[in-house]
Each structure stands twice: as structure tokens, then as C-alpha cells.
C-alpha positions as CSV (number, residue, x, y, z in Angstrom):
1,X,-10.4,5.1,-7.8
2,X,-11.0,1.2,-8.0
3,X,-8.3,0.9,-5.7
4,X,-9.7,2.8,-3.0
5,X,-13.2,1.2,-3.6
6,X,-11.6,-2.0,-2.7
7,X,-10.4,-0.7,0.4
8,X,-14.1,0.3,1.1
9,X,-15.0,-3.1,1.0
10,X,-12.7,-4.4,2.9
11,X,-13.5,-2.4,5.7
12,X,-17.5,-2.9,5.2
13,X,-16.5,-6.2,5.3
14,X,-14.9,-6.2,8.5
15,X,-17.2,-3.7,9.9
16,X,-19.4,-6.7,9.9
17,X,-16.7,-9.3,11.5
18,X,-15.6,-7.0,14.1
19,X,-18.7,-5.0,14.4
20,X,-17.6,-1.5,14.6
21,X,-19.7,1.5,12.9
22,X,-17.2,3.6,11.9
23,X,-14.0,4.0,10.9
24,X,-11.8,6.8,11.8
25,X,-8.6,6.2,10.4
26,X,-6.7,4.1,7.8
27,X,-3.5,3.5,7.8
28,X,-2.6,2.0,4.5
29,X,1.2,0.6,3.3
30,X,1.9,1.5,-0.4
31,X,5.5,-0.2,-1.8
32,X,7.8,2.2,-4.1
33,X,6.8,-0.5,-6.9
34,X,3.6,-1.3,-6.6
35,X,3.0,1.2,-9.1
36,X,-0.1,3.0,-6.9
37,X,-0.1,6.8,-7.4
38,X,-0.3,8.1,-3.8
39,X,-1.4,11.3,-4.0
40,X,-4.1,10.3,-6.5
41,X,-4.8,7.7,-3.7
42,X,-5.2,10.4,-1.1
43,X,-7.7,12.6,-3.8
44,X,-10.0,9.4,-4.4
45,X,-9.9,8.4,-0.5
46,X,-12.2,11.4,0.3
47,X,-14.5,11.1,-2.9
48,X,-15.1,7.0,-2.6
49,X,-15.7,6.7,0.9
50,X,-18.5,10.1,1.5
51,X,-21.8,8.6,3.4
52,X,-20.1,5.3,4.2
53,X,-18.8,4.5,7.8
54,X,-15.3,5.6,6.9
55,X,-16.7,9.4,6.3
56,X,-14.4,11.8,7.3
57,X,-12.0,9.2,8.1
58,X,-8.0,10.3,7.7
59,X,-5.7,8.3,5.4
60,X,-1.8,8.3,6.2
61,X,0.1,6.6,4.0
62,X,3.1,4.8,5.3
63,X,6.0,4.1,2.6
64,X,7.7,1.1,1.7
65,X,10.7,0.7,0.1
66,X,11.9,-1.4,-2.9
67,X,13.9,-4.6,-2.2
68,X,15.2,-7.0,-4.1
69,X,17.2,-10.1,-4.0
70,X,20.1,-10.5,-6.4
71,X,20.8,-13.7,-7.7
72,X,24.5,-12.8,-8.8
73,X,26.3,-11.6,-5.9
74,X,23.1,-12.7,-3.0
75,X,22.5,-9.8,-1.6
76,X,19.2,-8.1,-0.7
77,X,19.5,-4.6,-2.1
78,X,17.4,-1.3,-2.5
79,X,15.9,-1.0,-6.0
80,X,13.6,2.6,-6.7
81,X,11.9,0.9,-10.0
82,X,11.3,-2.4,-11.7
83,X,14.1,-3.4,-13.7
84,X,16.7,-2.0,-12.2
85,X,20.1,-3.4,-12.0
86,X,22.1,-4.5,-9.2
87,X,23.8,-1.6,-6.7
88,X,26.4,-4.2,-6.0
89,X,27.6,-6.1,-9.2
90,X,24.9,-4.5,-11.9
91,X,23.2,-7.7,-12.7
92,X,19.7,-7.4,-13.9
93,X,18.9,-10.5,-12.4
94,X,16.9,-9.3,-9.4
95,X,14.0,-11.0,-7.9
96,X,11.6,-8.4,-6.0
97,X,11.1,-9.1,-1.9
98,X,9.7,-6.2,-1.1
99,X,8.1,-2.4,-2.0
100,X,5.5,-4.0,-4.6
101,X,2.2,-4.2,-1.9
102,X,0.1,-2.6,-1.0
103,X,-2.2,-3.2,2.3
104,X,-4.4,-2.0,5.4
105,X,-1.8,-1.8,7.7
106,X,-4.0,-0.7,10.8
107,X,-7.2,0.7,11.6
108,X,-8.6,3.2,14.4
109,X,-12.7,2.6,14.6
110,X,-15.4,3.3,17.2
């Protein structure tokens, strides 16, 4: 839930910058490890933002994957948790690039 009060501020906030009064979709970018439960995401969306310019508003979620960097063989590879080893050579010496953000991709407002 604190998660998606945070994206209520940030769009308040820019609500303000880029005066618009409402927002009528959010498209938000979750990575496979940044550990953010989506569909709980998708239940609190609807709850946290009732009677505030994003009312209503539709939330699509758009995936991203896991990547790492191994520092064995240097390769970028595809990793599904934390911890994983190495596709390529099974080293656990991985160094995460991608798939642990999460962030307002893109808004659609009046």
C-alpha cells in the first residue's frame, strides 16, 4: 500500500509542475526482482488513490525482466530471482543490470 501511496505523490506532485487535474492512466514498470507484488499493486491502486485526481484512473503494468551481468564468463544474462547462478558457466557471481525497478513509465492526463 505504501508503494502505491508514493506513486500518489508523485503524481500530485507533478500535477502541480505540469498543471494537469487529472490523471487518467498510469503506466507503471515493475522489474521481475524488485520484489513488488503486482497484483497486490493492482488491489491497492484503486483503494489509495479514491477522491484524488487519479480516481478512476487505469493501471497497466508493464513487465521487466531480470538481467544480470556475469563477471565469469561477461555475458549479460536473464536471471528470474536474486541469487541465481549463471545460465552460461553457473557462477554466482552476478551483478544485477536490470528487472530490480520499479517506475512511472508514462502518464495519460487531462
Amino acid at each position: 500500500m505504501s508503494l502505491c501511496e508514493g506513486v500518489l505523490q508523485v503524481l500530485q506532485k507533478e500535477a502541480q509542475i505540469q498543471a494537469f487535474s487529472r490523471v487518467k492512466k498510469v503506466w507503471l514498470e515493475i522489474g521481475e526482482l524488485s520484489s513488488v507484488e503486482v497484483e497486490a499493486m493492482r488491489f491497492c491502486f484503486d483503494v489509495v488513490v479514491k477522491d484524488s485526481l487519479a480516481d478512476g484512473a487505469v493501471l497497466e503494468i508493464i513487465d521487466v525482466p531480470g538481467q544480470a551481468w556475469c563477471m565469469q564468463c561477461a555475458e549479460t544474462v536473464k536471471v528470474r530471482q536474486r541469487f541465481d547462478e549463471c545460465p552460461n558457466c553457473g557462477s554466482y557471481q552476478l551483478q544485477v543490470t536490470a528487472g530490480d525497478e520499479m517506475k512511472i513509465k508514462e502518464l495519460e492526463v487531462e
